[in-house]
Biopython code that builds the backbone (N, CA, C, O; Angstrom):
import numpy as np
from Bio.PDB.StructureBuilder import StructureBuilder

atoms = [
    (1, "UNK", "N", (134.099, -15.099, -16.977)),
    (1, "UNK", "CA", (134.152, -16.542, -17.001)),
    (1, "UNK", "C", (133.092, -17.066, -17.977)),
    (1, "UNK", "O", (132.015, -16.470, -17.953)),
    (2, "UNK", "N", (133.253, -18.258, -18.974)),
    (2, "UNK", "CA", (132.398, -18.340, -19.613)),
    (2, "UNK", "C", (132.152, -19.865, -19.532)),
    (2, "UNK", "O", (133.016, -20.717, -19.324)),
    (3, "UNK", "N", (130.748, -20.080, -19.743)),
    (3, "UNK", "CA", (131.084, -21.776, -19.865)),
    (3, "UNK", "C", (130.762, -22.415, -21.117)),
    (3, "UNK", "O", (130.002, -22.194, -22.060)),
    (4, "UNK", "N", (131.708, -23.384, -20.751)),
    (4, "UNK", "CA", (131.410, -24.435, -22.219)),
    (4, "UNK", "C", (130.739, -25.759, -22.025)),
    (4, "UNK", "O", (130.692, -26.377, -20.962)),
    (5, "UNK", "N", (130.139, -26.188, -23.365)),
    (5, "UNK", "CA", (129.417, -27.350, -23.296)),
    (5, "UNK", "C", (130.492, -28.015, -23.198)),
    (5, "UNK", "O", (131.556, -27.395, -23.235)),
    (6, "UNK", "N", (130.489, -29.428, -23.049)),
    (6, "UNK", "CA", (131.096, -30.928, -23.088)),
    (6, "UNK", "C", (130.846, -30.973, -24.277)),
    (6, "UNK", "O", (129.906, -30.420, -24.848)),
    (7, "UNK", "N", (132.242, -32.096, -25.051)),
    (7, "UNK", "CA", (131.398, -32.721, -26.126)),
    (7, "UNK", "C", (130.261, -34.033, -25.651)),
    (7, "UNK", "O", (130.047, -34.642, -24.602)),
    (8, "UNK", "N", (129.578, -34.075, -27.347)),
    (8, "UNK", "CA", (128.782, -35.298, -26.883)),
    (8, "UNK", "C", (129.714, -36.688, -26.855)),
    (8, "UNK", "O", (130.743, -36.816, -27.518)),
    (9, "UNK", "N", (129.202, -37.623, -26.034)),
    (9, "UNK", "CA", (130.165, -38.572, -26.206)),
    (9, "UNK", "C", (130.010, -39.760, -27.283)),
    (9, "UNK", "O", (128.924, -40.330, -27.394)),
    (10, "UNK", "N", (131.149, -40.132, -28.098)),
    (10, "UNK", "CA", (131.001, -40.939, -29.103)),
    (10, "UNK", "C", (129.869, -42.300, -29.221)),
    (10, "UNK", "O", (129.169, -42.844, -30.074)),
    (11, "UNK", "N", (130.139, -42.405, -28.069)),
    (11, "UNK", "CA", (129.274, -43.983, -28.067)),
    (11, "UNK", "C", (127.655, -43.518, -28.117)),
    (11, "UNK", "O", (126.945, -44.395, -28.609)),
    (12, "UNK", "N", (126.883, -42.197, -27.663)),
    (12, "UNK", "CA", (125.785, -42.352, -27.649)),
    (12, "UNK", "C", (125.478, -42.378, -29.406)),
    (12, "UNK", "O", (124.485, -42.990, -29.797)),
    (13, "UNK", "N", (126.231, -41.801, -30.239)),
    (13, "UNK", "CA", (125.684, -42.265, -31.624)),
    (13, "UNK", "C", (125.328, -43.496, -32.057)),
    (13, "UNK", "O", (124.492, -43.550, -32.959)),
    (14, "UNK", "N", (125.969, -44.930, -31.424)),
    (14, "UNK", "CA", (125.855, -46.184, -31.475)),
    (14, "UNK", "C", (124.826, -46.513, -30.723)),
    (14, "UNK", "O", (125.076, -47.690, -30.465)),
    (15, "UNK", "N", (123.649, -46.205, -30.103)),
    (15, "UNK", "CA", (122.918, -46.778, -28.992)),
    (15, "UNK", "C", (121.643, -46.778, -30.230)),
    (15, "UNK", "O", (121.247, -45.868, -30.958)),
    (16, "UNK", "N", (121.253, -48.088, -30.113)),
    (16, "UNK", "CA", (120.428, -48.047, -30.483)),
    (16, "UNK", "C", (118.982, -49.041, -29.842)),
    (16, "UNK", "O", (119.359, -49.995, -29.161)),
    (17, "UNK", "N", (117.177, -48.893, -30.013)),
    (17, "UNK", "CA", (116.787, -49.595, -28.889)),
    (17, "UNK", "C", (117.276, -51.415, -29.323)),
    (17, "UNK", "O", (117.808, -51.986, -30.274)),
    (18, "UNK", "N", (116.689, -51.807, -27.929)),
    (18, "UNK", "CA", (116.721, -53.491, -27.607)),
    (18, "UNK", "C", (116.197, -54.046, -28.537)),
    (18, "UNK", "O", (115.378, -53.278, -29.040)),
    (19, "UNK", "N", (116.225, -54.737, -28.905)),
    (19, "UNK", "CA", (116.050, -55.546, -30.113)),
    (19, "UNK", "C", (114.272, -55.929, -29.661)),
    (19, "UNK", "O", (114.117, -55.824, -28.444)),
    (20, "UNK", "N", (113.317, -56.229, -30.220)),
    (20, "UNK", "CA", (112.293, -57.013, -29.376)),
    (20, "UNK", "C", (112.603, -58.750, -28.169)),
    (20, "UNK", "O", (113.462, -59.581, -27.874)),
    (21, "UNK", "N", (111.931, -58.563, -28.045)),
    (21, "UNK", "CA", (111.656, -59.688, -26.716)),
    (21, "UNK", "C", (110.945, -60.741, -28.130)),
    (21, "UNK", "O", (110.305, -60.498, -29.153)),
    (22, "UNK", "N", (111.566, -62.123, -27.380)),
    (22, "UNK", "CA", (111.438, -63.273, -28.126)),
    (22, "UNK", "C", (110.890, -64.351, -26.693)),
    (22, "UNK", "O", (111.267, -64.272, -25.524)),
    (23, "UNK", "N", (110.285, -64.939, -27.064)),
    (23, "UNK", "CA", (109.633, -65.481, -26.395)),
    (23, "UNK", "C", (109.797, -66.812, -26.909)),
    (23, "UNK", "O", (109.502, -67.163, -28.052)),
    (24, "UNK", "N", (110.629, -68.045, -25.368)),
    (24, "UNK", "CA", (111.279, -69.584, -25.747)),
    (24, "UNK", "C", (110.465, -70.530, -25.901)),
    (24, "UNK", "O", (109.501, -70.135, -25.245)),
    (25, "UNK", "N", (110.157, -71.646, -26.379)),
    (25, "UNK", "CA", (109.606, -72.015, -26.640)),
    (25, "UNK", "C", (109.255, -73.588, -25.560)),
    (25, "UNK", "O", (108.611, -74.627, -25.707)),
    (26, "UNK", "N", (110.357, -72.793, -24.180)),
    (26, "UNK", "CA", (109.668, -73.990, -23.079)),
    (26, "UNK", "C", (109.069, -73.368, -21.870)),
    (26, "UNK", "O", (108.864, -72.167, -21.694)),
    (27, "UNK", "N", (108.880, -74.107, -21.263)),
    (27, "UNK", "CA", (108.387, -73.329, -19.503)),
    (27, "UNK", "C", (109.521, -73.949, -18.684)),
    (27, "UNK", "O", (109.962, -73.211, -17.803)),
    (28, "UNK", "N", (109.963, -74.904, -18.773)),
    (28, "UNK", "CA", (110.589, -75.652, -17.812)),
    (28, "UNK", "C", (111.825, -76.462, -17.802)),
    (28, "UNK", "O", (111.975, -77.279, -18.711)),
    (29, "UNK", "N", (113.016, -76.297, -16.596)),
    (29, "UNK", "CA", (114.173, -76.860, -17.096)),
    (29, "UNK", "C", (114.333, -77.864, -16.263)),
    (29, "UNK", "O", (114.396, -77.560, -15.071)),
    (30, "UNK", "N", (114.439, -79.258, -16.622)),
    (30, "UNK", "CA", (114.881, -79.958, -15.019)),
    (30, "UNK", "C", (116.497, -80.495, -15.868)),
    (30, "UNK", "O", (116.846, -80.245, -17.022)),
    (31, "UNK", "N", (116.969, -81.006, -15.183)),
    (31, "UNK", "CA", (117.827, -81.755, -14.922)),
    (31, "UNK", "C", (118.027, -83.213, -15.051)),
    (31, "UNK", "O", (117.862, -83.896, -14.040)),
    (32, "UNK", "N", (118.376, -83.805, -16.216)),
    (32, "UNK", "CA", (118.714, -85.284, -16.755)),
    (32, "UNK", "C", (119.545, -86.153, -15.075)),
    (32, "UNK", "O", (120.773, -86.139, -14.989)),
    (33, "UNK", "N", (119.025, -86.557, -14.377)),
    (33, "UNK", "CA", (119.508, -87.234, -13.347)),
    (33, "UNK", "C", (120.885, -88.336, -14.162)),
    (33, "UNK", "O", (121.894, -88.598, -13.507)),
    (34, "UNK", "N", (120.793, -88.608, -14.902)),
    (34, "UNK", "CA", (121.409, -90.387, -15.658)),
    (34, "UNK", "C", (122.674, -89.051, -16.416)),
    (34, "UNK", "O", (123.838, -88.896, -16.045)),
    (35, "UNK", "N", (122.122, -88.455, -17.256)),
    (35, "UNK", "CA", (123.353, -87.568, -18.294)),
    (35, "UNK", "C", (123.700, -86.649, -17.702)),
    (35, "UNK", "O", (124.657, -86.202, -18.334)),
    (36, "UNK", "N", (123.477, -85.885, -16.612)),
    (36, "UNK", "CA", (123.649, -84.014, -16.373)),
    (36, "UNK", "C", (123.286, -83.769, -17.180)),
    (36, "UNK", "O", (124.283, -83.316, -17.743)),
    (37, "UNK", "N", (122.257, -83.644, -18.060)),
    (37, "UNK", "CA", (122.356, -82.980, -19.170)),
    (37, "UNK", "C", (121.276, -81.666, -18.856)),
    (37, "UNK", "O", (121.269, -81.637, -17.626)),
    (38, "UNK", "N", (120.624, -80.882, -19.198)),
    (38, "UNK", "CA", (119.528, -80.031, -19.099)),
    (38, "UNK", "C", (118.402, -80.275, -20.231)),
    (38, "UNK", "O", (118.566, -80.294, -21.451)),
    (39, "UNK", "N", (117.405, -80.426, -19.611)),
    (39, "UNK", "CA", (116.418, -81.257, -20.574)),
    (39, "UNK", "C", (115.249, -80.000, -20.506)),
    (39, "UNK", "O", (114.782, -79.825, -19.380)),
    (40, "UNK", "N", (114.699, -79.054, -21.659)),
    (40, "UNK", "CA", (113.535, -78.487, -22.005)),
    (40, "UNK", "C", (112.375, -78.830, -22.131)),
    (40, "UNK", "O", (112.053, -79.456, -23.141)),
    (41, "UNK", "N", (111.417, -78.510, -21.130)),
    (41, "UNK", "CA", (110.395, -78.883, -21.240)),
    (41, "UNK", "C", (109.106, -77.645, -21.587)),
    (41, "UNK", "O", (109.093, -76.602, -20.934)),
    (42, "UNK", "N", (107.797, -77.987, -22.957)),
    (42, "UNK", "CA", (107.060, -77.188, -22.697)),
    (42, "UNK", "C", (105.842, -76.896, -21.711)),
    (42, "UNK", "O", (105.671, -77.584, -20.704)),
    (43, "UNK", "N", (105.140, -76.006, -22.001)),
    (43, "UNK", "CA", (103.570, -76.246, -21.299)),
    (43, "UNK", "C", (103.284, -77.666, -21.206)),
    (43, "UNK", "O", (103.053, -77.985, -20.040)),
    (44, "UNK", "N", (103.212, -78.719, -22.104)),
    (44, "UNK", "CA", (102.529, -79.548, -21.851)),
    (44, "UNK", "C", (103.365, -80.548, -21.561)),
    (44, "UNK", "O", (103.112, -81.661, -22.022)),
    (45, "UNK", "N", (104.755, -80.306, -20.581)),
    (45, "UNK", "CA", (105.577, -81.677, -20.056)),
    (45, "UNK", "C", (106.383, -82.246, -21.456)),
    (45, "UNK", "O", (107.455, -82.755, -21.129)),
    (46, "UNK", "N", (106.196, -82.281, -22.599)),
    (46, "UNK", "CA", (107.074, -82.757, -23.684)),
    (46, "UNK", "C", (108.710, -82.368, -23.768)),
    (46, "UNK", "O", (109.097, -82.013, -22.655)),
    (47, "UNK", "N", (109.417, -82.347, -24.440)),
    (47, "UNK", "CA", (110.608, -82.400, -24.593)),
    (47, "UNK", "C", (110.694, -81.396, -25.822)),
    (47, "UNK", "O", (110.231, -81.686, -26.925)),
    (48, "UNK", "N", (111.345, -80.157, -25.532)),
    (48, "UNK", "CA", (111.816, -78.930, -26.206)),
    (48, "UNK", "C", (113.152, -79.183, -26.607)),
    (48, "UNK", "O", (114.037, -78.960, -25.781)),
    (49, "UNK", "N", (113.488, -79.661, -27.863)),
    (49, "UNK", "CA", (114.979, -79.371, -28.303)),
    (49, "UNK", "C", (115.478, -78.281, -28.964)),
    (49, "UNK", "O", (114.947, -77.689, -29.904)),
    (50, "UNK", "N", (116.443, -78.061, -28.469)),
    (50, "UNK", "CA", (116.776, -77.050, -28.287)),
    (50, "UNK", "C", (118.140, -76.563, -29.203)),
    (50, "UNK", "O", (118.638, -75.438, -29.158)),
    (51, "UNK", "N", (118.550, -77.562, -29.937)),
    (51, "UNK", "CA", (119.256, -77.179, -30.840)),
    (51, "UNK", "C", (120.937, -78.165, -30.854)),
    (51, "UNK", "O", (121.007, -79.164, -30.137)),
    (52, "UNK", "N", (121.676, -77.913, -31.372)),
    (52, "UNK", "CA", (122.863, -79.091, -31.137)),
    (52, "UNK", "C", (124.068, -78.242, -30.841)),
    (52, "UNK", "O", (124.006, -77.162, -31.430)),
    (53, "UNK", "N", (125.117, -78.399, -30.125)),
    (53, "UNK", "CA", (125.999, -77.793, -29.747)),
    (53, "UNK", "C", (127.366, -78.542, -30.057)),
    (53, "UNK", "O", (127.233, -79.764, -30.004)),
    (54, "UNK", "N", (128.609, -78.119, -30.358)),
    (54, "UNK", "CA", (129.807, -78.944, -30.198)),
    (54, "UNK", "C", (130.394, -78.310, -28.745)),
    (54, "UNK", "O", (130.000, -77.345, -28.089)),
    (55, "UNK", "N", (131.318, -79.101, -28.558)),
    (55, "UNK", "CA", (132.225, -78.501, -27.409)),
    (55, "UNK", "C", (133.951, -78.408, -27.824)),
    (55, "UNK", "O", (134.380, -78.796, -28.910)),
    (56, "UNK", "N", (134.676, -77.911, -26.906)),
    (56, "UNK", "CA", (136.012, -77.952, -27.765)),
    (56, "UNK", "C", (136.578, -77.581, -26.010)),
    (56, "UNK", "O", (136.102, -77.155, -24.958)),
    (57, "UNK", "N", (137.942, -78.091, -26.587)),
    (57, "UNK", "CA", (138.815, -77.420, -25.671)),
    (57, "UNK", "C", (140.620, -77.424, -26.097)),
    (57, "UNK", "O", (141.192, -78.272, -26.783)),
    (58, "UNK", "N", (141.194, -76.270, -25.481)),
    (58, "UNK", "CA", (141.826, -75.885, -25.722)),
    (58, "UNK", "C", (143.356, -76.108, -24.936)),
    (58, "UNK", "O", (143.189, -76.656, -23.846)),
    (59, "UNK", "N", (144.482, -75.873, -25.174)),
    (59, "UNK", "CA", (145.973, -75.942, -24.604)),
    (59, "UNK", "C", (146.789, -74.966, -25.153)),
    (59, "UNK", "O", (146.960, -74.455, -26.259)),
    (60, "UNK", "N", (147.215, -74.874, -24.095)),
    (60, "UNK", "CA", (148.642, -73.448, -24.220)),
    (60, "UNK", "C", (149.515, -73.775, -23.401)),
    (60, "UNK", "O", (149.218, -73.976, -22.224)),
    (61, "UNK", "N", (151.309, -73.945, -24.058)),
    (61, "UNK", "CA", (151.879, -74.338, -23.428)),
    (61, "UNK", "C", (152.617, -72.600, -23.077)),
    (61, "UNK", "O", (153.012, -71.731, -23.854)),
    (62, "UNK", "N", (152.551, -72.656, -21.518)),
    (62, "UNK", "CA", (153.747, -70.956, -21.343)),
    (62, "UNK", "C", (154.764, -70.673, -21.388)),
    (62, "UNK", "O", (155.561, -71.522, -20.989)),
    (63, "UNK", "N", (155.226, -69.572, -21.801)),
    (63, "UNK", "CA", (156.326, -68.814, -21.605)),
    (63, "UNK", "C", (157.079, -69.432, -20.938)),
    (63, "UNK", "O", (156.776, -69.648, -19.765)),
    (64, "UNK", "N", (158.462, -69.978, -21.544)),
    (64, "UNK", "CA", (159.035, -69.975, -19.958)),
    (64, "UNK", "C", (160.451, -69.232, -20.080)),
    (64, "UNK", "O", (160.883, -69.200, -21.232)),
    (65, "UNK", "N", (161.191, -68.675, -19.173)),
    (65, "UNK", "CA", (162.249, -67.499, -19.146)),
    (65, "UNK", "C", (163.555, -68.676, -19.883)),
    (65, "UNK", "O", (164.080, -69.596, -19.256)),
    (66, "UNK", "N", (163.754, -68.419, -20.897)),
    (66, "UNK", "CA", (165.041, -69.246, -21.363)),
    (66, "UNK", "C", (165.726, -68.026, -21.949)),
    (66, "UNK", "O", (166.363, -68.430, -22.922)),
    (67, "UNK", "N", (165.901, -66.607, -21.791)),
    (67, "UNK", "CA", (166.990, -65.919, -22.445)),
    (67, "UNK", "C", (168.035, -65.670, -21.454)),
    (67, "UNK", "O", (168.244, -66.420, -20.501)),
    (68, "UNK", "N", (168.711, -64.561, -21.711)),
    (68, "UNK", "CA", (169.277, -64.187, -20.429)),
    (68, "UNK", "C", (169.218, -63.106, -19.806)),
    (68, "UNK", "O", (170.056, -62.837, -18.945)),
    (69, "UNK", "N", (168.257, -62.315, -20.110)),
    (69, "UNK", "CA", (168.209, -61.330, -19.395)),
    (69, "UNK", "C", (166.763, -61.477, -18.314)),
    (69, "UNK", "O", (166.195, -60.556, -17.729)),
    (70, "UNK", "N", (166.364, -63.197, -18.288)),
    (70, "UNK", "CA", (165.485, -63.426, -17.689)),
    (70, "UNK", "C", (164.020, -63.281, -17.544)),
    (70, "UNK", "O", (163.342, -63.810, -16.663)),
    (71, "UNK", "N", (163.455, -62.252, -18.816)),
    (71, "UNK", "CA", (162.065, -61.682, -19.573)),
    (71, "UNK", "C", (161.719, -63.049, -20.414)),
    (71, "UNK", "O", (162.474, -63.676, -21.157)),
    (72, "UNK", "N", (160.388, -63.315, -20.086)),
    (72, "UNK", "CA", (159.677, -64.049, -20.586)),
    (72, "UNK", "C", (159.504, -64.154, -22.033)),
    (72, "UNK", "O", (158.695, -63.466, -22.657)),
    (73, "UNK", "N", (160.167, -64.900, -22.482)),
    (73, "UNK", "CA", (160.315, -65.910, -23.953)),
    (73, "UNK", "C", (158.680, -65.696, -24.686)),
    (73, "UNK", "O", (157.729, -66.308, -24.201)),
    (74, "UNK", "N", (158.516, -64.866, -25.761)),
    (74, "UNK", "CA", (157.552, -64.814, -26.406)),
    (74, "UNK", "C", (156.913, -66.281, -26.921)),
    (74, "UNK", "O", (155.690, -66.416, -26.889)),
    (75, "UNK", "N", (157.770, -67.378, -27.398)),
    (75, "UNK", "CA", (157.757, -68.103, -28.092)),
    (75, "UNK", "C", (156.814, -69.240, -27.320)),
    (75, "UNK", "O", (157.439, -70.049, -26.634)),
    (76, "UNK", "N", (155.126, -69.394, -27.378)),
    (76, "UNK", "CA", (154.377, -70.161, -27.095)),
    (76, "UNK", "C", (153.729, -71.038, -28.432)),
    (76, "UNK", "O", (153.848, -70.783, -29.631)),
    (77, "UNK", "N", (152.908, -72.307, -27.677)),
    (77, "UNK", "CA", (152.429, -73.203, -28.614)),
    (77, "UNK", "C", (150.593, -73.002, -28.396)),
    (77, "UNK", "O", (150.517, -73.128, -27.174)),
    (78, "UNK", "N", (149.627, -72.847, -28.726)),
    (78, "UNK", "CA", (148.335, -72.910, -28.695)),
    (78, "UNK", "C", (148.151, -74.413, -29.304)),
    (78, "UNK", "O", (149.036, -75.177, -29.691)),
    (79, "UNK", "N", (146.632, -74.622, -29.272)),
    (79, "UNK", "CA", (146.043, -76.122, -29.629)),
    (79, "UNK", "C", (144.636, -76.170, -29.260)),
    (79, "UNK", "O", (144.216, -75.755, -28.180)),
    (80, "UNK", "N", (143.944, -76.662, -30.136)),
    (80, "UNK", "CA", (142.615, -76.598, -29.838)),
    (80, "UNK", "C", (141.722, -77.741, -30.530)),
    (80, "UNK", "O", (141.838, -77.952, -31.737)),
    (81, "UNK", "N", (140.771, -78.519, -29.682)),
    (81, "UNK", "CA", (139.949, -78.968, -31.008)),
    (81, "UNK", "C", (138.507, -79.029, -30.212)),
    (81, "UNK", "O", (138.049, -78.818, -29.089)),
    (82, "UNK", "N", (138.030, -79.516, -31.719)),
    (82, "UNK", "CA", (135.909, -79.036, -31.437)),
    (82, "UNK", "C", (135.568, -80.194, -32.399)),
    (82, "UNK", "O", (136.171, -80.587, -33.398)),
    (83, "UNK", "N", (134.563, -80.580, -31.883)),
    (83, "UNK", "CA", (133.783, -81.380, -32.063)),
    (83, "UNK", "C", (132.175, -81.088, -32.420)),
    (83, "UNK", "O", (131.402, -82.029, -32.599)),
]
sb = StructureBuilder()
sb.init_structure("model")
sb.init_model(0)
sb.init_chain("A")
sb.init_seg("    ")
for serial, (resi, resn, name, xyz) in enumerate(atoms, 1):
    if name == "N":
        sb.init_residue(resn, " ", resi, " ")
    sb.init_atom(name, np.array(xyz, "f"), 0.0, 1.0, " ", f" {name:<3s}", serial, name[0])
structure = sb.get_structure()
């Protein structure tokens, strides 16, 4: 009987370390009571901005069975917009 190694597995060639640690530039998150919004605060109580974001959202109309063998109709619409 003889034994064999395993191969090695592909993915450990891709590992590489963690990037360094970054350190944010607030201490503290409260909560905009008036906007929901999330408001950054540093060490010294000021206001950390934090950068600008858009939002978007999206629509898909589905499948619906119109052949005849009753299998779901490939033929969909997507839609999207961002701001």
């Amino acid at each position: 009987m003889s034994i064999t190694t395993a191969p090695r597995p592909w993915g450990l060639d891709r590992l590489r370390p963690y990037p360094s640690v970054t350190v944010e530039p607030y201490t503290t998150v409260i909560l905009d009571p008036d906007t929901q919004v999330a408001v950054f605060l540093d060490q010294d109580g000021l206001v950390v901005e934090m950068g600008k974001h858009g939002t978007s959202k999206g629509t898909e109309t589905r499948p619906e069975s119109t052949n005849q063998d009753s299998r779901n109709d490939s033929d969909h619409d997507q839609d999207s917009e961002q701001d």
